[in-house]
Structures are given as C-alpha cells and as structure tokens.
C-alpha positions as CSV (number, residue, x, y, z in Angstrom):
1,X,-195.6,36.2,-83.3
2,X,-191.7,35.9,-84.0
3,X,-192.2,39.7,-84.9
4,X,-193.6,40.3,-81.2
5,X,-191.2,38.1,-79.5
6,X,-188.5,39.9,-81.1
7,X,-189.9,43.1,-80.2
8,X,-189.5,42.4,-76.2
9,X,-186.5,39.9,-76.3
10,X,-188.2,36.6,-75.8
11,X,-187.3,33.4,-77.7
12,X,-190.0,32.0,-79.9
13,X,-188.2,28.8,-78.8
14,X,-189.8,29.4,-75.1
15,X,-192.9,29.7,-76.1
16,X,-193.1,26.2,-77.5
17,X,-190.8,24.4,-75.5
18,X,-192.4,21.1,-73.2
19,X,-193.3,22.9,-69.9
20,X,-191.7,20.0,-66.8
21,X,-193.9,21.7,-64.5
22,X,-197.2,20.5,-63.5
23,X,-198.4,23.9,-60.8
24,X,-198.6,26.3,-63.6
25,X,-196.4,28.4,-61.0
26,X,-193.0,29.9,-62.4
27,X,-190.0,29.1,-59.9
28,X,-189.5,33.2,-59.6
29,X,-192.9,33.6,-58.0
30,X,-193.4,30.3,-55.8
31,X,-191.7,32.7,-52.7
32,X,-194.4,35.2,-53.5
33,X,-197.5,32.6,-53.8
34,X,-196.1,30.9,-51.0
35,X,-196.5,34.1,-48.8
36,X,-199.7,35.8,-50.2
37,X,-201.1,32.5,-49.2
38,X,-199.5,31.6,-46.2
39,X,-201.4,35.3,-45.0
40,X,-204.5,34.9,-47.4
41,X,-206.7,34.9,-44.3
42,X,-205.9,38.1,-43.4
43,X,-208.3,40.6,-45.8
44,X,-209.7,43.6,-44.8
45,X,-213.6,43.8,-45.8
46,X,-216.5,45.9,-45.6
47,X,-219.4,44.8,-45.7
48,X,-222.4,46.6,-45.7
49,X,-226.4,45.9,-47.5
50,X,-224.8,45.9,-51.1
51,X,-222.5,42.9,-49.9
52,X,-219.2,43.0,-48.8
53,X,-216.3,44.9,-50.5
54,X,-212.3,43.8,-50.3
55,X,-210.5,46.6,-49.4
56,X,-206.9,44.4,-49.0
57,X,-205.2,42.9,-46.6
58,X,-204.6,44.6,-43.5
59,X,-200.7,44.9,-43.9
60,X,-199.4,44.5,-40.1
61,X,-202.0,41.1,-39.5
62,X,-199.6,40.0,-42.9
63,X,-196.3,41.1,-41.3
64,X,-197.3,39.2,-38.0
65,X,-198.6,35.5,-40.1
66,X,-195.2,36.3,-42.4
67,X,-193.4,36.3,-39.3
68,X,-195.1,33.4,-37.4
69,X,-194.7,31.3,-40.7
70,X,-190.5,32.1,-40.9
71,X,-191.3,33.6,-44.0
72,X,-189.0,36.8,-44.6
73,X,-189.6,38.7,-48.0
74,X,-187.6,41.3,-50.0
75,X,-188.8,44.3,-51.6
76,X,-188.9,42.7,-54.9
77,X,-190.9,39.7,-53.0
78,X,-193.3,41.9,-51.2
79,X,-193.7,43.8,-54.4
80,X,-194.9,40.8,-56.0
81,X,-196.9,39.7,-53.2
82,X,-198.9,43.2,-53.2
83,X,-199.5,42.2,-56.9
84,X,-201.2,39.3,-56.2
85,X,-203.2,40.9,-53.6
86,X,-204.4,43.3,-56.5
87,X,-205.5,40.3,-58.7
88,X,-207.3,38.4,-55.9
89,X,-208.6,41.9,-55.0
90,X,-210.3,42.4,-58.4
91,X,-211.2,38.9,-58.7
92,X,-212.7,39.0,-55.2
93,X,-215.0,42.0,-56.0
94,X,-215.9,41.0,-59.7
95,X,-219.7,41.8,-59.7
C-alpha cells in the first residue's frame, strides 16, 4: 500500500489517522451534497411498461430550487454536483 500511496502522493499517515467526523462527508464536498440534495426532487424520468428510467435532473427545475434555496455554486461545485447526479443516476437505474 505505501508503494501505491507513494505512487499518487498520499500519506500512508492519512489513511490511518482517527477520522473526527461522524457524516462520512469530506468538508470539500458538503457544498456539493448540500445542493444535489437541496434539488434531489427535481429528476427527469421516463417511465414506460419496463418501469421507469432516470434520465437526470432536468437542469433549469435545479437552477430555479438552487436559487430559491440561496445556494450559488461554482463551476468546480456544479461539476461535482453533476457527479453525484451520475452516481445517484446509476444507482437509481441498477436493475
């Protein structure tokens, strides 16, 4: 493992190091979480006789609750927002 951690710059020392935090969510992406789920309402889906399929979320209903909510993201934060849309997407259509 030292070997790997070396290989992308990471201290072992991180890796077993007493975690303070009890949400499992890293301070760079609580802005992000808070967001995507401030707006996790706002999906598009189609549904049809095979069940219904998560297409995303519909991107101006998201601007409009971001809005609403004071919440103003920047294109690092939206980035990461978009990638937790992908992982709820995927999870969400898991079969």
């Amino acid at each position: 493992m030292g070997e790997d951690c070396k290989a992308f710059g990471i201290d072992p020392a991180l890796l077993s190091a007493p975690r303070d935090d009890e949400d499992g969510v890293w301070p760079d992406h609580l802005e992000a979480l808070t967001a995507f789920l401030a707006v996790s309402t706002q999906w598009r889906v189609l549904a049809g006789e095979g069940g219904a399929y998560w297409l995303g979320l519909d991107h101006a209903a998201v601007k409009v609750g971001l809005d609403l909510a004071g919440i103003s993201l920047t294109p690092a934060q939206w980035a990461d927002v978009q990638l937790i849309e992908a992982g709820a997407k995927a999870a969400l259509n898991e079969s």
